[in-house]
C-alpha positions as YAML, in Angstrom:
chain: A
units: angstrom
residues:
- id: 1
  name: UNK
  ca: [0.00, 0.00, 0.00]
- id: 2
  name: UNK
  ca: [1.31, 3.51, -1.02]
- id: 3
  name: UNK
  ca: [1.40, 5.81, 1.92]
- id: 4
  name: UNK
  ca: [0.04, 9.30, 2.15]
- id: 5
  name: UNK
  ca: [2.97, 11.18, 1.64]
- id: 6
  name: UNK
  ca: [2.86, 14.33, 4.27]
- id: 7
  name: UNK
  ca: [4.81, 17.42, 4.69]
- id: 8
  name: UNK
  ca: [4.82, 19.82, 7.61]
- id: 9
  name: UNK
  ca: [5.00, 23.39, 7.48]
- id: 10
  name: UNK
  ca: [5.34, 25.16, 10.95]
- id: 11
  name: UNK
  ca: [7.23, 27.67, 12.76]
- id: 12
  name: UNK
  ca: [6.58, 25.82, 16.24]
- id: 13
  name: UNK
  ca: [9.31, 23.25, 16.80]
- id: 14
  name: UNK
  ca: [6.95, 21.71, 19.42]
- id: 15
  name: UNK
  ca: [3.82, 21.73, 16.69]
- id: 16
  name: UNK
  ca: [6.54, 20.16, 14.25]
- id: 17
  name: UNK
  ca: [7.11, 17.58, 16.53]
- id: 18
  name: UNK
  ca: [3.59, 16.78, 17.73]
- id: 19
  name: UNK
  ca: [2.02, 16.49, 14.26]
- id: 20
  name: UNK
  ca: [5.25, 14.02, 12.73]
- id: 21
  name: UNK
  ca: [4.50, 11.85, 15.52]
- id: 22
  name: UNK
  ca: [0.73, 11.97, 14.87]
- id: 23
  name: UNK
  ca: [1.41, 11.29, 11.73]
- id: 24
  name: UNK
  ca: [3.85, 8.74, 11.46]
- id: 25
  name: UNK
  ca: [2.00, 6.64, 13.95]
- id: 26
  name: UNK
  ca: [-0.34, 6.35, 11.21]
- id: 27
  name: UNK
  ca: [-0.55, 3.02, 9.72]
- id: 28
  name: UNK
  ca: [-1.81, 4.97, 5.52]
- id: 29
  name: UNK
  ca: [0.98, 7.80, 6.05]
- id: 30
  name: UNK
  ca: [4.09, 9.06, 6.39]
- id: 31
  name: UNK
  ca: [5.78, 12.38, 6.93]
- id: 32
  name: UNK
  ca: [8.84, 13.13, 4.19]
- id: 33
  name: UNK
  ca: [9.54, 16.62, 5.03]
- id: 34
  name: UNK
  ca: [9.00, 19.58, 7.85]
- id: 35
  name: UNK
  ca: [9.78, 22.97, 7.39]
- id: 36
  name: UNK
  ca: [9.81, 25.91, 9.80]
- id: 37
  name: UNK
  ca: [8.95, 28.49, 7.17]
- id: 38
  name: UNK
  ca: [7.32, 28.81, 3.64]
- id: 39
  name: UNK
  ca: [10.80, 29.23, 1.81]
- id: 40
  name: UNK
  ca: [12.61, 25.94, 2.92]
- id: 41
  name: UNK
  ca: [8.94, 24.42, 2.58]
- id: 42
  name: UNK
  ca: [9.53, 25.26, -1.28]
- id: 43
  name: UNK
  ca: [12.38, 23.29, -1.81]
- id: 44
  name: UNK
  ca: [11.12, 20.46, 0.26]
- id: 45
  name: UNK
  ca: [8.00, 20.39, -1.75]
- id: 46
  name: UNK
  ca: [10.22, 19.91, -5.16]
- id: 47
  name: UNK
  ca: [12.90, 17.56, -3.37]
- id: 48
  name: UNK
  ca: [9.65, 15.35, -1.59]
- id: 49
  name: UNK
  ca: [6.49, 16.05, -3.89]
- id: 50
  name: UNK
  ca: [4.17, 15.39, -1.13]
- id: 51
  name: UNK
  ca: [0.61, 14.10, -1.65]
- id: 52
  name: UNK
  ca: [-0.31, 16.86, 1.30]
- id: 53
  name: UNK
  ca: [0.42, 19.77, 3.05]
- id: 54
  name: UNK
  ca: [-0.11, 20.77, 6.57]
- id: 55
  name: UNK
  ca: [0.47, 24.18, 6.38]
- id: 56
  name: UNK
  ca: [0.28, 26.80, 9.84]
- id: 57
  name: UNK
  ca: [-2.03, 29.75, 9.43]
- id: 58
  name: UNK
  ca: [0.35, 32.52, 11.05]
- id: 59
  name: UNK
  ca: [4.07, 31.97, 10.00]
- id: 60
  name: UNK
  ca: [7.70, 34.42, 9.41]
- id: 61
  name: UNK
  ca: [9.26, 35.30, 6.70]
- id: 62
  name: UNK
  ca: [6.21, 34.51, 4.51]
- id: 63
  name: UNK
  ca: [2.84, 34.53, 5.53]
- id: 64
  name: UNK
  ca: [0.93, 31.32, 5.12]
- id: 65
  name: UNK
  ca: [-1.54, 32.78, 2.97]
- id: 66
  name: UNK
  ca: [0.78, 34.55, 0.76]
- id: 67
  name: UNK
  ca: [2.50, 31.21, 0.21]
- id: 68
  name: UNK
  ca: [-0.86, 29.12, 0.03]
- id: 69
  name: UNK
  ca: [-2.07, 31.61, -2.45]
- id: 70
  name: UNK
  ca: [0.93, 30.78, -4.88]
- id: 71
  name: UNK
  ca: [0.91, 27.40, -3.91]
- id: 72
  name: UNK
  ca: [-2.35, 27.21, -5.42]
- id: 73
  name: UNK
  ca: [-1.74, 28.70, -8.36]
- id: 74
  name: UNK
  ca: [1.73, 27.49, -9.03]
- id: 75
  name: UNK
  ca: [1.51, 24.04, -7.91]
- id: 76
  name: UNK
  ca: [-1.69, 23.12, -7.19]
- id: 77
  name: UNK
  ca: [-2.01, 20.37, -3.94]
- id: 78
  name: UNK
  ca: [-4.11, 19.36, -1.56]
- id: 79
  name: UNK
  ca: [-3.27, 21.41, 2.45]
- id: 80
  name: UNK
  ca: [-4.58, 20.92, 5.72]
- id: 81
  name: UNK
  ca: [-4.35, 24.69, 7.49]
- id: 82
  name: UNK
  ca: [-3.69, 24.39, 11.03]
- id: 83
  name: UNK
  ca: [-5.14, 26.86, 12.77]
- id: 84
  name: UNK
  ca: [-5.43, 29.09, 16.02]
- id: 85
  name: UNK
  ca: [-8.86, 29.28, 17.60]
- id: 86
  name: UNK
  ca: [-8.49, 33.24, 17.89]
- id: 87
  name: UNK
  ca: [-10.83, 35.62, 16.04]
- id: 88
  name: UNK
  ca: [-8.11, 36.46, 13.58]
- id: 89
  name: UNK
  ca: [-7.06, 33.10, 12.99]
- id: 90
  name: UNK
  ca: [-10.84, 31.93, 12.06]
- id: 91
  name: UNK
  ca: [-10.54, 35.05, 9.77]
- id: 92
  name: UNK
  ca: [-7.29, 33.81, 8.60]
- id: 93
  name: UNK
  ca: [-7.87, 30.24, 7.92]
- id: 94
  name: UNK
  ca: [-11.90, 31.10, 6.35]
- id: 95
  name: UNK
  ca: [-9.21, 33.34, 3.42]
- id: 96
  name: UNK
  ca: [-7.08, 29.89, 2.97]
- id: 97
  name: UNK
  ca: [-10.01, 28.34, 2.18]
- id: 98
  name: UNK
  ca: [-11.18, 30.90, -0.10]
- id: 99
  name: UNK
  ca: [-7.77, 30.14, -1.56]
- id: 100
  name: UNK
  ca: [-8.16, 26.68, -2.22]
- id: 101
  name: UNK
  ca: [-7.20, 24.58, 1.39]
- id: 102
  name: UNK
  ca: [-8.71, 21.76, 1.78]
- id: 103
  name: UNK
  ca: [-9.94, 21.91, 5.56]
- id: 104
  name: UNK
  ca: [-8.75, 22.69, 8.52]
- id: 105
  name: UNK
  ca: [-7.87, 21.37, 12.29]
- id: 106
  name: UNK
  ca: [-7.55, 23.86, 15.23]
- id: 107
  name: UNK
  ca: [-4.60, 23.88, 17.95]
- id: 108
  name: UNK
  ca: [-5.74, 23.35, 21.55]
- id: 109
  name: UNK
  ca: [-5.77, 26.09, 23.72]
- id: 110
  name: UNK
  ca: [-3.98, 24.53, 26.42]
- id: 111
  name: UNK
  ca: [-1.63, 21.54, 26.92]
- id: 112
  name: UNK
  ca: [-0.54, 21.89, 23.08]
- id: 113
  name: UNK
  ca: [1.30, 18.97, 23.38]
- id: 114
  name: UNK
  ca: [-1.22, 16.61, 24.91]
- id: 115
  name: UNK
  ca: [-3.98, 18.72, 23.32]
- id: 116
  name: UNK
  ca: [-2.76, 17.48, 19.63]
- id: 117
  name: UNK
  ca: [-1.77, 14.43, 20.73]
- id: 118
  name: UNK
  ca: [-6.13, 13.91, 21.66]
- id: 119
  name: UNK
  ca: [-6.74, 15.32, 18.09]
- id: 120
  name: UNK
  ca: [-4.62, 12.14, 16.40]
- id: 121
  name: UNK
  ca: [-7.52, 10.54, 14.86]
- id: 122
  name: UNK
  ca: [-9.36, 14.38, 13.96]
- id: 123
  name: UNK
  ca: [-5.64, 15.19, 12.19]
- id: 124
  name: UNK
  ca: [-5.37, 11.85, 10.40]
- id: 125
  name: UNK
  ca: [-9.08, 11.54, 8.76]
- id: 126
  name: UNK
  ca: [-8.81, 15.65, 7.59]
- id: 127
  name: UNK
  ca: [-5.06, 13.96, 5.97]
- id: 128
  name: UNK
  ca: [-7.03, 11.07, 4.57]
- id: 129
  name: UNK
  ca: [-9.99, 13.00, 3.17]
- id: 130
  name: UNK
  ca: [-7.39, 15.55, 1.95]
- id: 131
  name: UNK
  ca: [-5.36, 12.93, 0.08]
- id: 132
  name: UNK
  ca: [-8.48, 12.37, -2.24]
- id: 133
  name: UNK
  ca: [-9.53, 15.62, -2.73]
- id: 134
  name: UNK
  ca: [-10.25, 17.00, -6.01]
- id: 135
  name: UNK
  ca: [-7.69, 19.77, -5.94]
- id: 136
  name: UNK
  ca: [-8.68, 22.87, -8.67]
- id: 137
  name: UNK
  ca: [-6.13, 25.64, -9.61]
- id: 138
  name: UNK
  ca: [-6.92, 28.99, -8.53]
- id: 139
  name: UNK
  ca: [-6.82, 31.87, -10.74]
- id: 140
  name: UNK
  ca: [-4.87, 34.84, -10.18]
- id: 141
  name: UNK
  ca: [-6.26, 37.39, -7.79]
- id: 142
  name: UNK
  ca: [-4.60, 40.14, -9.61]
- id: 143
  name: UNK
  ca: [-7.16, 39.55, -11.96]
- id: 144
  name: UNK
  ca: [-10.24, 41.26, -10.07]
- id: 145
  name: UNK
  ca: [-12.34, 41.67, -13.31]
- id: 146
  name: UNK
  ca: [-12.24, 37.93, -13.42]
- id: 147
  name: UNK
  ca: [-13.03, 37.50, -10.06]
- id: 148
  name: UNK
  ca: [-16.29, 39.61, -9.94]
- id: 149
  name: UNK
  ca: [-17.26, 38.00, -13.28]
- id: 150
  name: UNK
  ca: [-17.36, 34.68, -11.69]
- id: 151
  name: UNK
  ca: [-18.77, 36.08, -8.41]
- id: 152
  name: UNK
  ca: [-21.63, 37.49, -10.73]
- id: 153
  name: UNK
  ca: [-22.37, 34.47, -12.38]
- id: 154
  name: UNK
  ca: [-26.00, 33.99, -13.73]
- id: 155
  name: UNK
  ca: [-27.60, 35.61, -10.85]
- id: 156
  name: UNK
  ca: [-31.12, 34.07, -10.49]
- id: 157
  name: UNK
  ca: [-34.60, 35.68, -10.02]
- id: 158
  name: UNK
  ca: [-36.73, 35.23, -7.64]
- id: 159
  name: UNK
  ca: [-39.89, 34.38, -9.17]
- id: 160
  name: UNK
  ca: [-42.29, 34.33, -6.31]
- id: 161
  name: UNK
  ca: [-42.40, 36.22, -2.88]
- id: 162
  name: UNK
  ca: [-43.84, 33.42, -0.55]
- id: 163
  name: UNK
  ca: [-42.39, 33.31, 2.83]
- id: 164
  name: UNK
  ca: [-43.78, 29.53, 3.02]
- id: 165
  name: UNK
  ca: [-40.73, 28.23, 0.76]
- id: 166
  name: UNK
  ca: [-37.44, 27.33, 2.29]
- id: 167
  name: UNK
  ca: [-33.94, 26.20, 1.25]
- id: 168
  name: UNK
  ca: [-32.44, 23.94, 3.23]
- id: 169
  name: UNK
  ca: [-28.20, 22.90, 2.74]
- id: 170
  name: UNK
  ca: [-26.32, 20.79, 4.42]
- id: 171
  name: UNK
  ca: [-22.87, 20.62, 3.80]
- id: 172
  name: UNK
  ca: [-19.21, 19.48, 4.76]
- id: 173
  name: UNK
  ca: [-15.25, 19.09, 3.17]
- id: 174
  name: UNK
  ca: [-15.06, 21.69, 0.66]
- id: 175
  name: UNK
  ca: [-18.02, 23.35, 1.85]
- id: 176
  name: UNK
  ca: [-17.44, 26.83, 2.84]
- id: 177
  name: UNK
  ca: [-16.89, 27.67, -1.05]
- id: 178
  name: UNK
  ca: [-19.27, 25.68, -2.46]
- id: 179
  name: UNK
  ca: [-22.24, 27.38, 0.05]
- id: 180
  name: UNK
  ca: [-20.12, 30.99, -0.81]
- id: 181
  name: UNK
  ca: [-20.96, 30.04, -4.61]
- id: 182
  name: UNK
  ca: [-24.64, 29.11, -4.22]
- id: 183
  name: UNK
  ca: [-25.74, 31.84, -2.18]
- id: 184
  name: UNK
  ca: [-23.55, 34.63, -3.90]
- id: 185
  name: UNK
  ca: [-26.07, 33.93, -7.22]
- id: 186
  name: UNK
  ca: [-29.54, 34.05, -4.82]
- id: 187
  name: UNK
  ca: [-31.48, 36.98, -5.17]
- id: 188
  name: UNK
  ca: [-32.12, 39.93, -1.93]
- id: 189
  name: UNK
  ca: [-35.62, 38.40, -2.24]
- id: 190
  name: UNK
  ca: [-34.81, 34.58, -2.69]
- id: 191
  name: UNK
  ca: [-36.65, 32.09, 0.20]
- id: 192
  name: UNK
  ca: [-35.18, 32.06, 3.65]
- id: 193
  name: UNK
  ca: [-32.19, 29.64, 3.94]
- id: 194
  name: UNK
  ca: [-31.11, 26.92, 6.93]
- id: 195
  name: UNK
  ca: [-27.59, 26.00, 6.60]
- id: 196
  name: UNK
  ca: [-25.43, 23.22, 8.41]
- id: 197
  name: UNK
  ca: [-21.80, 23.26, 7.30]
- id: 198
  name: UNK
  ca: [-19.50, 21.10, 9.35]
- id: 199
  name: UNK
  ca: [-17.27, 23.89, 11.15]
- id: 200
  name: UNK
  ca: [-15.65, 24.16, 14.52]
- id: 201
  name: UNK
  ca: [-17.21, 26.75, 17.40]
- id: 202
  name: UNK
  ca: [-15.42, 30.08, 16.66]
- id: 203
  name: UNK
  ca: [-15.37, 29.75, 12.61]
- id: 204
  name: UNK
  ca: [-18.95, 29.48, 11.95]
- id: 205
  name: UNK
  ca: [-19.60, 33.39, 12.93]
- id: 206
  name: UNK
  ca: [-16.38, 34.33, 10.86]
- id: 207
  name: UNK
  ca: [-18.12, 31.99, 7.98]
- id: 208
  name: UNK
  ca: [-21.15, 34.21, 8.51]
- id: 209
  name: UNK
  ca: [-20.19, 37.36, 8.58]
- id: 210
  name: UNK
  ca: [-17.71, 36.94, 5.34]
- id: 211
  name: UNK
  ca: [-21.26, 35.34, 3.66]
- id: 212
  name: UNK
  ca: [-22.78, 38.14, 4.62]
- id: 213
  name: UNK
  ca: [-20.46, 40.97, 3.41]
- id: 214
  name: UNK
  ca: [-20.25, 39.29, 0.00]
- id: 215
  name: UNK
  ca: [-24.32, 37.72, -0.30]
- id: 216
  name: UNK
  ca: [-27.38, 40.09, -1.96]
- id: 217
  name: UNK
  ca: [-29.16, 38.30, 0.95]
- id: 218
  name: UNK
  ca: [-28.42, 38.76, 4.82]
- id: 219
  name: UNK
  ca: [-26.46, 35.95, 6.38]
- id: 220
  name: UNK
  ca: [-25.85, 35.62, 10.12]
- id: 221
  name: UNK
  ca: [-24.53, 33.09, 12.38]
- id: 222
  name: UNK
  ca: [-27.95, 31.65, 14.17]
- id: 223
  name: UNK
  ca: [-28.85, 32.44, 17.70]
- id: 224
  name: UNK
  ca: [-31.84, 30.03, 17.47]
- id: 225
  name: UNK
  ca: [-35.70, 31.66, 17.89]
- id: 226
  name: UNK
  ca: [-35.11, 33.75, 15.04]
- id: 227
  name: UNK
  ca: [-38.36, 34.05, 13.06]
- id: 228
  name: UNK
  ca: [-37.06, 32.77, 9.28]
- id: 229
  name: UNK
  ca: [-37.29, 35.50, 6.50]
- id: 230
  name: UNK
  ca: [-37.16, 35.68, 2.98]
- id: 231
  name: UNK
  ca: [-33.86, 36.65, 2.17]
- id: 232
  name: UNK
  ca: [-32.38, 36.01, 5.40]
- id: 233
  name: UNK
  ca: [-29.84, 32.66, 5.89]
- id: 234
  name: UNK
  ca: [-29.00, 31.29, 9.26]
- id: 235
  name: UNK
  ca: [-26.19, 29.12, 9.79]
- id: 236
  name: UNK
  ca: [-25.68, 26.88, 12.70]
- id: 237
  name: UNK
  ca: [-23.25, 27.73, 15.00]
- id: 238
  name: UNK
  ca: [-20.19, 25.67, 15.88]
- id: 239
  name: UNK
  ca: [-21.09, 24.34, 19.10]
- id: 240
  name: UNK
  ca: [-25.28, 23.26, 18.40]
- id: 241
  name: UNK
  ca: [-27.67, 21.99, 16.04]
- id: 242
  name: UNK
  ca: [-29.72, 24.07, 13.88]
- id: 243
  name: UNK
  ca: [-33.61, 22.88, 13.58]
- id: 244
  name: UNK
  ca: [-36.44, 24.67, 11.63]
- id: 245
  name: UNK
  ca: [-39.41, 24.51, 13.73]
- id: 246
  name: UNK
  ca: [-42.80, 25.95, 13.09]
- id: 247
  name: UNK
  ca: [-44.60, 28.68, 15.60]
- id: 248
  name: UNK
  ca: [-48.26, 29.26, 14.59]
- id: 249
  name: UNK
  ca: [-47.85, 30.55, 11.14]
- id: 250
  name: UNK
  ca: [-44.27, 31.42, 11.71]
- id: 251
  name: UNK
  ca: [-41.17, 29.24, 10.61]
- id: 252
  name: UNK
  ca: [-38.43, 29.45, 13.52]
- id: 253
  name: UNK
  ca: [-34.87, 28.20, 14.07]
- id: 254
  name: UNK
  ca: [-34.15, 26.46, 17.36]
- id: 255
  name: UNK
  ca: [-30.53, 25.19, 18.74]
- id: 256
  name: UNK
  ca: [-30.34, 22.22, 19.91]
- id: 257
  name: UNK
  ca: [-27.29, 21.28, 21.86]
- id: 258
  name: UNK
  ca: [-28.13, 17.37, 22.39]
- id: 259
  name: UNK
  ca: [-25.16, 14.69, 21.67]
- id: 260
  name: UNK
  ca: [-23.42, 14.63, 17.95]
- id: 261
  name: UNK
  ca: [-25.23, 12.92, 14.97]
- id: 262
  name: UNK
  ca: [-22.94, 10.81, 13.04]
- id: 263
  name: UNK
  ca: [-19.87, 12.04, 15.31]
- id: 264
  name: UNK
  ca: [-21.33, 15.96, 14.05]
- id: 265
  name: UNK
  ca: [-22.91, 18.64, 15.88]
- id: 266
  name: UNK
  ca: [-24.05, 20.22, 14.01]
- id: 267
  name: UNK
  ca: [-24.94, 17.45, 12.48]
- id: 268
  name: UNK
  ca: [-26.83, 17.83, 8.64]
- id: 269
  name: UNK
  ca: [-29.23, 15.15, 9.72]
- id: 270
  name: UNK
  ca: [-30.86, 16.85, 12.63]
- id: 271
  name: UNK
  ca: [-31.22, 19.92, 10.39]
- id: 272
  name: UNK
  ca: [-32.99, 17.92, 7.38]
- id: 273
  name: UNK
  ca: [-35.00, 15.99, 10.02]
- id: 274
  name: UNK
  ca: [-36.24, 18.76, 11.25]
- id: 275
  name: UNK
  ca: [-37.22, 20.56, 7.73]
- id: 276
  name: UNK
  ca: [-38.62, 17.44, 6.74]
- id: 277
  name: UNK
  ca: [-41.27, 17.31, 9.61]
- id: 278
  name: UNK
  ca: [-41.49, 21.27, 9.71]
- id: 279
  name: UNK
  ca: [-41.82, 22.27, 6.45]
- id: 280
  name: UNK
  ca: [-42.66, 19.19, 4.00]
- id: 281
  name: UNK
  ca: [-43.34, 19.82, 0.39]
- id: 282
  name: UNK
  ca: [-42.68, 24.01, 1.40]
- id: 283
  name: UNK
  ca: [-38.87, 23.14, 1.90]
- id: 284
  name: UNK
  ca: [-36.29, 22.22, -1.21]
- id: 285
  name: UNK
  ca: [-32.97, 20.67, 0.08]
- id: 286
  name: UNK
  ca: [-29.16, 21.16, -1.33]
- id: 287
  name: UNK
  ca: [-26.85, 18.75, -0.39]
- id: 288
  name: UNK
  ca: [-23.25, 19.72, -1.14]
- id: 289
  name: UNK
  ca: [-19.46, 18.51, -1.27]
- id: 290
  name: UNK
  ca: [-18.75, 16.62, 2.35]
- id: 291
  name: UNK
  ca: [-16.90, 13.57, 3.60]
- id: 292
  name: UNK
  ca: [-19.11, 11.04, 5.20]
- id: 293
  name: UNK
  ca: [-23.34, 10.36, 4.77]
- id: 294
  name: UNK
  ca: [-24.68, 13.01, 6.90]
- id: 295
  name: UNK
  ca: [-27.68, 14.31, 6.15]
- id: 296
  name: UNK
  ca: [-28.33, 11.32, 3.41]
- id: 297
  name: UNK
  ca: [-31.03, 10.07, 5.80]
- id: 298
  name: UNK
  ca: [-32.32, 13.33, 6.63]
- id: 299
  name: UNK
  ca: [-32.99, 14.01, 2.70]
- id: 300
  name: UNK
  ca: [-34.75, 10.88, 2.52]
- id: 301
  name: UNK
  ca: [-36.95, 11.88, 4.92]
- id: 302
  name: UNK
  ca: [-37.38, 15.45, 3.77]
- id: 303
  name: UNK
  ca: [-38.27, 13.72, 0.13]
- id: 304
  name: UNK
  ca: [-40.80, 11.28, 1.71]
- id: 305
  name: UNK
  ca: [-42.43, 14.71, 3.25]
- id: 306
  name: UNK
  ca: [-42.56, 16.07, 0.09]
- id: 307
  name: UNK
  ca: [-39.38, 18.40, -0.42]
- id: 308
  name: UNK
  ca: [-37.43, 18.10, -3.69]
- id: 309
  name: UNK
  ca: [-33.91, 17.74, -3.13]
- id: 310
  name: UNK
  ca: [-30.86, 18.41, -5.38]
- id: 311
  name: UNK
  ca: [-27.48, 17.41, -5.23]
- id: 312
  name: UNK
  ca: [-23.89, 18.71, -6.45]
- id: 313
  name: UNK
  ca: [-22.26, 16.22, -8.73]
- id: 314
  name: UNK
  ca: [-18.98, 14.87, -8.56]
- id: 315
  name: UNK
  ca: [-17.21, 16.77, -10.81]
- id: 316
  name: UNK
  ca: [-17.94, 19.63, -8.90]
- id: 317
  name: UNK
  ca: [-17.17, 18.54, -5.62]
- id: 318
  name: UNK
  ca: [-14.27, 18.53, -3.38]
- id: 319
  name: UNK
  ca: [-15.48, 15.46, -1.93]
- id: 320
  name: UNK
  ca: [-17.85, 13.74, -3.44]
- id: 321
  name: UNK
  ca: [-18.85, 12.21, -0.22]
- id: 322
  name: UNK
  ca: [-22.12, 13.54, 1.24]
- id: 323
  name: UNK
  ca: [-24.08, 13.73, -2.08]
- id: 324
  name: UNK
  ca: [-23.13, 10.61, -3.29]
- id: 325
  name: UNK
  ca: [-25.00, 8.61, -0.02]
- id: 326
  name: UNK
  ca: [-28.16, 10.87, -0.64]
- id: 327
  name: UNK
  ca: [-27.77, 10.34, -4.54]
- id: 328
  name: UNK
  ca: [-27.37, 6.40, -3.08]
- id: 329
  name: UNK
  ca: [-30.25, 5.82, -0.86]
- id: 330
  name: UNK
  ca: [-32.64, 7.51, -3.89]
- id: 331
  name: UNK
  ca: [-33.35, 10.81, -1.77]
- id: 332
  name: UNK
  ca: [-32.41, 13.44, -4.54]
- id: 333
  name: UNK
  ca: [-34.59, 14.76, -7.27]
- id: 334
  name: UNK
  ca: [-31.94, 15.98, -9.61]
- id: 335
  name: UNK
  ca: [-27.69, 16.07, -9.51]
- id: 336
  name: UNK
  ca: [-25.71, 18.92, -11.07]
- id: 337
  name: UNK
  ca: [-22.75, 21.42, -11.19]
- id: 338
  name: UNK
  ca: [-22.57, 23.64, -8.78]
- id: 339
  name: UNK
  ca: [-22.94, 26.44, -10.78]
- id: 340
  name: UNK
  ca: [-25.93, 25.39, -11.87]
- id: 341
  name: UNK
  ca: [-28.09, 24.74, -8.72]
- id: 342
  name: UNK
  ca: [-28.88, 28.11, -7.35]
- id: 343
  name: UNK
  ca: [-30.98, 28.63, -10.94]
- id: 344
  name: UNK
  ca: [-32.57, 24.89, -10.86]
- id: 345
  name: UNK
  ca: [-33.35, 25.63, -7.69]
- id: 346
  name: UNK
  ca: [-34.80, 28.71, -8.15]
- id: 347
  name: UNK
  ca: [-36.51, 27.34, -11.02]
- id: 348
  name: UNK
  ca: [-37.97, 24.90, -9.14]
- id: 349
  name: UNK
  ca: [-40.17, 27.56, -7.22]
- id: 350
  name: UNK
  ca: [-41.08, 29.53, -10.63]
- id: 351
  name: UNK
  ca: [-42.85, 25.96, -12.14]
- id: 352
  name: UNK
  ca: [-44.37, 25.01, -8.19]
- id: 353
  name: UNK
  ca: [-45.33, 28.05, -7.02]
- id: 354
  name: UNK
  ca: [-47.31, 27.45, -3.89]
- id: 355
  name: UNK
  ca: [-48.43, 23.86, -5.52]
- id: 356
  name: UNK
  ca: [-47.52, 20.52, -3.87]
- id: 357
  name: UNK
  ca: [-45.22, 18.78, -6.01]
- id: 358
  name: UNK
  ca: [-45.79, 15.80, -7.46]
- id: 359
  name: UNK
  ca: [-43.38, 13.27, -6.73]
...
């Protein structure tokens, strides 16, 4: 068996440490480099051509996102940011993924030694998943004409104002761009939105607020007993689950802080549960790039309610995890690019209306 081939870039001699012996005590992987800054990281990546990088968020002589941001464009490979669990390094690492990282794992607080040494099996599934990640090149972001040509792309109408429909997503891996690209196409007046995306307690406001800033809708972080609005999205925070609930004639979010679902909290499941007994045929559902089958079951039930459901194809996706158990268990109406969904879905609503759809 080929193993995962791993380098480590760090400026902590104790993180270097920490994460070679995590890694090498791996059974699938092996580390063949670490580097204490971006520059000797350059040579070691031509000397070593690693299969992944673990790169830290906050480094000398080079920032990491400087070199991640030529990495990506230069040479192209799948990285693992690790990252502080300060308000500026959530900011920090949400930019690396903008810039094409794969995921990210977060150093403990306290105890950094034992503290990583707890995360061994977190650090070695974000390696694995990253390993077989489908890695794009990023384009230049000197060219800003390109890059608000692609953030404009085929923005959708909204072709009805009824505050009954919802959009539901649930995503994972890869997600945080993939949930940027849907909702950056929705329009001020589109359905409200539920999101679930996979994310550790500190990011998901940072996710928000980033959404927000570049969205036609509003986008906040959830606080749970919100009343849902058209063209309002609420994500669930880090640290609880996000269910739709219904009050009277009003649809309302609700956090939940109960055990994980399928080792998540928030878990996708819980959130398309809850839609599917909430809102029924009022709700469609998006499932997106994401390791694992969360939220597979949920969609099934949110079809059986009456929902239709849509999922991003594998070309498209990081990690063609997620959708492909929904796409499995027969709980998706249609599969496509992403590019493509925010208008089916939209669409959807323009031929349905307020009608029940017919399954």
């Amino acid at each position: 068996m080929m193993k995962i081939k791993v380098l480590i870039v760090d400026d902590s001699a104790l993180i270097r440490g920490v994460m070679k012996e995590i890694i090498n005590s791996q059974p699938d992987m092996e580390v063949v480099g670490v580097a204490p800054d971006p520059l000797v990281a350059r040579d070691l990546i031509k000397q070593t051509n690693p299969d992944v990088l673990t790169l830290d968020v906050e480094m000398p002589k080079m920032d990491g996102l400087e070199f991640l941001e030529k990495l990506m464009r230069l040479r192209p490979m799948p990285v693992v940011m690790v990252s502080s669990l300060t308000e500026r390094g959530s900011e920090i690492t949400m930019r690396a993924l903008e810039l094409g990282a794969v995921d990210f794992v977060t150093k403990p607080k306290i105890s950094i030694q034992s503290g990583m040494l707890e995360y061994t099996d977190l650090i070695a599934e974000k390696i694995r998943i990253a390993a077989r990640a489908r890695i794009k090149p990023r384009p230049h972001p000197a060219s800003a004409a390109g890059q608000a040509a692609r953030l404009e792309l085929a923005p959708v109408r909204n072709p009805l104002t009824s505050s009954e429909k919802l959009i539901i997503i649930g995503a994972s891996t890869g997600g945080t761009e993939a949930i940027k690209d849907f909702l950056i196409q929705l329009p001020s007046d589109c359905p409200g939105i539920l999101i679930t995306q996979h994310m550790p307690e500190g990011f998901t406001r940072s996710f928000a607020n980033r959404l927000d800033k570049l969205c036609k809708i509003s986008v906040k972080e959830s606080e749970g007993g919100e009343r849902v609005l058209p063209g309002h999205a609420y994500l669930a925070p880090g640290h609880s689950h996000l269910l739709l609930v219904r009050s009277g004639a009003n649809y309302m979010t609700k956090l939940d802080q109960g055990p994980p679902v399928n080792r998540h909290r928030p878990s996708v499941d819980v959130l398309f549960n809850s839609a599917a007994a909430s809102a029924g045929k009022n709700a469609v559902g998006v499932i997106l790039t994401g390791m694992g089958k969360d939220g597979a079951a949920g969609m099934l039930e949110m079809k059986k309610a009456g929902a239709y459901n849509v999922a991003q194809d594998e070309a498209s996706c990081v990690v063609f995890g997620m959708p492909k158990e929904a796409i499995a268990i027969g709980a998706t109406h249609d599969v496509g690019p992403l590019h493509e969904l925010p208008g089916r879905v939209m669409q959807f609503f323009a031929a349905h209306g307020n009608h029940a759809m017919r399954v």
